[in-house]
N, C-alpha and C positions, 0 to 999 in steps of 0.2 A: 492714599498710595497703596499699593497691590502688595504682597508677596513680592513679586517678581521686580528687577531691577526695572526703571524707566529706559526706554528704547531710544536709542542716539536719535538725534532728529529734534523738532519744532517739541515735543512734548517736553523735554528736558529741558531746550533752551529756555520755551518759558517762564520755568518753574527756575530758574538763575536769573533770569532777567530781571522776576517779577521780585524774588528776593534783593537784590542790587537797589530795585528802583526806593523799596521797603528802608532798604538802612538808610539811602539818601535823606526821604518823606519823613523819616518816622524822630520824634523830639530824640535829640543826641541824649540828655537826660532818661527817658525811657528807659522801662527794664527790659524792653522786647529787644533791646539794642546787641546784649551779649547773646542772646538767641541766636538774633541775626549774623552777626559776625561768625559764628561756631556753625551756625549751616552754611555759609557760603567758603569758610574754610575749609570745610568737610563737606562739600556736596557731594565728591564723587561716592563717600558713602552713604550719604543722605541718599540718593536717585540708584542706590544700590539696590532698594529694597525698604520694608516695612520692620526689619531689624535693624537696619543700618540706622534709621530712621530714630528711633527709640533708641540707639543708644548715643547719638547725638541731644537729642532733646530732652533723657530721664534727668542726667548730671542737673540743668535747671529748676528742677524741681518747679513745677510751673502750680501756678495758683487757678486751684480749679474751682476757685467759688465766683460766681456772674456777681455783678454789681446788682444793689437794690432794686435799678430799674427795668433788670433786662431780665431779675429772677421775676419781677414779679406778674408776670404775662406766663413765664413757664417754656420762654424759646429764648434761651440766652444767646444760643449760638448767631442766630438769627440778628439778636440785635446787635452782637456783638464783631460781626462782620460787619453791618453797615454802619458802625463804628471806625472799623480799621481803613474802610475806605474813605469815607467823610475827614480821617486823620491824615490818610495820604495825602487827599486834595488839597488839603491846607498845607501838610508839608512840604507842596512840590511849590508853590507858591512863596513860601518861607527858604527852601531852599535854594530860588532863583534868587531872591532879593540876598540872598550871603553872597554870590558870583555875580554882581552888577557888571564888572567888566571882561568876566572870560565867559565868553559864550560854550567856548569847549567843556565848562564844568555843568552847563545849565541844561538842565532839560526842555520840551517839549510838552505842549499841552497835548497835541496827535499824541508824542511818547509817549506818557502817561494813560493815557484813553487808549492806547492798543496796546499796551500791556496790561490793562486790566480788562479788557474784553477777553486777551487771550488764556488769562489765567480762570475768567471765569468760565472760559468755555472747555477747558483743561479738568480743572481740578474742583469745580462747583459740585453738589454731590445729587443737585435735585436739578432731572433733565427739561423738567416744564421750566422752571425759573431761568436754566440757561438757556433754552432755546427763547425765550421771552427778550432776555437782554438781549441776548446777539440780534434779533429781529432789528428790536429800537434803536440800538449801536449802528449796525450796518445799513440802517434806512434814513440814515441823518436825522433819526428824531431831535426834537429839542434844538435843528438847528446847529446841530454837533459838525456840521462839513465842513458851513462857516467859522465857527465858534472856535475850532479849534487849530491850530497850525504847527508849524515842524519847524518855522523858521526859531531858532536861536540867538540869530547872531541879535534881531532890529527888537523883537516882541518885547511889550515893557509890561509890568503889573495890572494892568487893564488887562490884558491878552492873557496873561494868566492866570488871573480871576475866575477865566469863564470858566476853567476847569471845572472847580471846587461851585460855582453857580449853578455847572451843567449838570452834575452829580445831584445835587439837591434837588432841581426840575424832575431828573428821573425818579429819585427815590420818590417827592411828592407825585408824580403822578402812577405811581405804584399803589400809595396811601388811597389816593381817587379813584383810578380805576376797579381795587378791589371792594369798595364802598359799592359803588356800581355792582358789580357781580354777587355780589351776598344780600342786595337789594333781588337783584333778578331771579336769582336761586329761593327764596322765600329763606334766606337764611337772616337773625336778627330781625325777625320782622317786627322787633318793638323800638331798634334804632331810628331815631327823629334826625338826625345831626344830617347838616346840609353837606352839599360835595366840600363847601370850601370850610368846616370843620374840620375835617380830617386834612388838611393841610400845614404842614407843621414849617415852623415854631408858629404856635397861635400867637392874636397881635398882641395878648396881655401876658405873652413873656418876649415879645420883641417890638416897640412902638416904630421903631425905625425902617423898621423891613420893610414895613408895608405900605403903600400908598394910600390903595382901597381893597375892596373884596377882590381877590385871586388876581393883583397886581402889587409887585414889588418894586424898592429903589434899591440897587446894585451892592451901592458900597457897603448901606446899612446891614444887607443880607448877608455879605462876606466877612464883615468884622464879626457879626453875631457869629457865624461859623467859626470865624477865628474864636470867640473867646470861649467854644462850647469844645473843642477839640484841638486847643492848643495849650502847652505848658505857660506858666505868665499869662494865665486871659487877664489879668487884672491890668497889664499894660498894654496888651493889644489894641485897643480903642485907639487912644494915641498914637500910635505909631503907625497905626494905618494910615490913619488922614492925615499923617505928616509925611509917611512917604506917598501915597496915590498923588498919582500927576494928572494931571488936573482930574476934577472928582468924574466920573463915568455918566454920563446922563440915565435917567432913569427910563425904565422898560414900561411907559405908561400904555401902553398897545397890550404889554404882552399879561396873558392870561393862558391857567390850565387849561383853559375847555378846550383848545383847539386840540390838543393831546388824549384829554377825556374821551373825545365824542370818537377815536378812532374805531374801526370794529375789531371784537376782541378777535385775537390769532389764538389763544390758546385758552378754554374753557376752565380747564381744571386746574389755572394757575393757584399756588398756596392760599388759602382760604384766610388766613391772621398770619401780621406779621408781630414784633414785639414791641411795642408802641418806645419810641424813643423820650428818652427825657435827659433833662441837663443832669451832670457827674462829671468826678474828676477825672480828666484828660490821660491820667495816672492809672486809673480802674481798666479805663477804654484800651489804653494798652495791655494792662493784662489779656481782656476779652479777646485781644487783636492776637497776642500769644496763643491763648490754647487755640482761637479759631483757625492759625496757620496750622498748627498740631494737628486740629480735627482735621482739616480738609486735606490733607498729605496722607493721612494715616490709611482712611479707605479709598475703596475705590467708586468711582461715579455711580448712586447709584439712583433710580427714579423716584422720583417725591411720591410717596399712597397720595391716591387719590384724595382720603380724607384727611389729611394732615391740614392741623390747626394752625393758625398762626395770625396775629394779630396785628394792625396799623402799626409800625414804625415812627 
């Protein structure tokens, strides 16, 4: 965020919205929870400005150390958002299943997906990365036209699964495609790892996920997600397959490549991202904390060219 107050209009809505959707998503446990609450009580100073800002968020005293796995790549931030969002997806999923019979309290998978396009095309701070997502967002990659819907009232946990499944297609084919470009670039040229290595969770930290090479089964993928970015992963397992109606058949068709082989739009997307690994859901919200702080605080600005950044 700028100096200057945010200008009445789509830029501030939002930057409310996207906070709103956050305290619904985000574990009621979480420490990012009293953040959340103290920005949206305080927005009009928050969207005042970059002091308004800071003097909302100093009282917290936010925890500025990255978790082990996201220091040790050296792009915390990086992993640390596709952390807060990987947390959302499971949240908003978790959130529907507390509202089974008011549809008025339940979100949207569209909702959710166009509020995180909007925020990242808002308040992201590197303009190759956002013009990249909005590209795949607004071109129904991944199937996201289908995939995703507004209806409330009928959508059952199948439907909103796809969310937190869709999130994951994207990120991995982020993982693939820049494998591809650092091949092409003569960058790493003593990297051996095939496209579907750099696909994550590998199948020797998740047996269920996978079927075969760069095909997944549904449910396995989404409990795995649950237990890597939710509070209680150790009861997740269970409770998935005891609420999913009847179990989702699996995506035996569906494979990266058809995503990989697209041509690149943007050349000098981030070269490394921060290779993601399992930690506590607890840490992840911190990450998620300062990552709202960082990205409010400045303003949009262009990724260098050379900026490193490593597999997620």
């Amino acid at each position: 965020m700028s100096e200057a107050p945010l200008a009445e209009g789509r830029q501030k809505n939002v930057l409310e919205n996207f906070l709103q959707i956050l305290q619904e998503t985000v574990p009621s446990s979480c420490s990012m929870q009293p953040l959340l609450k103290d920005l949206l009580a305080k927005f009009d100073k928050v969207s005042s400005g970059q002091d308004g800002l800071a003097n909302v968020v100093q009282p917290h005293r936010l925890n500025t150390t990255w978790s082990p796995s996201c220091k040790k790549h050296g792009t915390g931030f990086t992993c640390g958002l596709w952390s807060l969002f990987h947390i959302l997806s499971v949240g908003f999923v978790k959130w529907n299943q507390l509202n089974p019979w008011n549809p008025d309290l339940r979100l949207s998978s569209g909702q959710i997906g166009d509020a995180l396009r909007d925020f990242i095309e808002f308040y992201l701070r590197c303009e190759v990365c956002v013009d990249h997502f909005l590209y795949e967002y607004d071109s129904c990659d991944y199937d996201r036209c289908n995939r995703f819907s507004f209806d409330k009232d009928t959508d059952s946990i199948q439907d909103w699964m796809e969310f937190p499944l869709w999130l994951f297609e994207m990120h991995n084919g982020v993982n693939a495609r820049l494998r591809i470009e650092r091949l092409e670039e003569n960058q790493d040229a003593n990297d051996l790892t095939t496209e579907f290595e750099v696909i994550w969770p590998p199948r020797d930290q998740c047996e269920s996920c996978w079927i075969s090479e760069g095909r997944w089964e549904e449910l396995g993928m989404y409990v795995w997600l649950s237990e890597q970015y939710w509070l209680d992963s150790d009861k997740v397992k269970d409770n998935e397959k005891k609420n999913a109606h009847p179990e989702p058949k699996p995506r035996a068709e569906k494979s990266f490549n058809n995503q990989i082989a697209k041509p690149k739009i943007l050349r000098n997307l981030a070269k490394k991202m921060a290779r993601q690994e399992s930690g506590s859901t607890l840490l992840f919200c911190f990450l998620g904390l300062i990552g709202i702080a960082i990205l409010l605080k400045s303003e949009r600005k262009r990724c260098r060219r050379k900026a490193h950044y490593k597999k997620v």
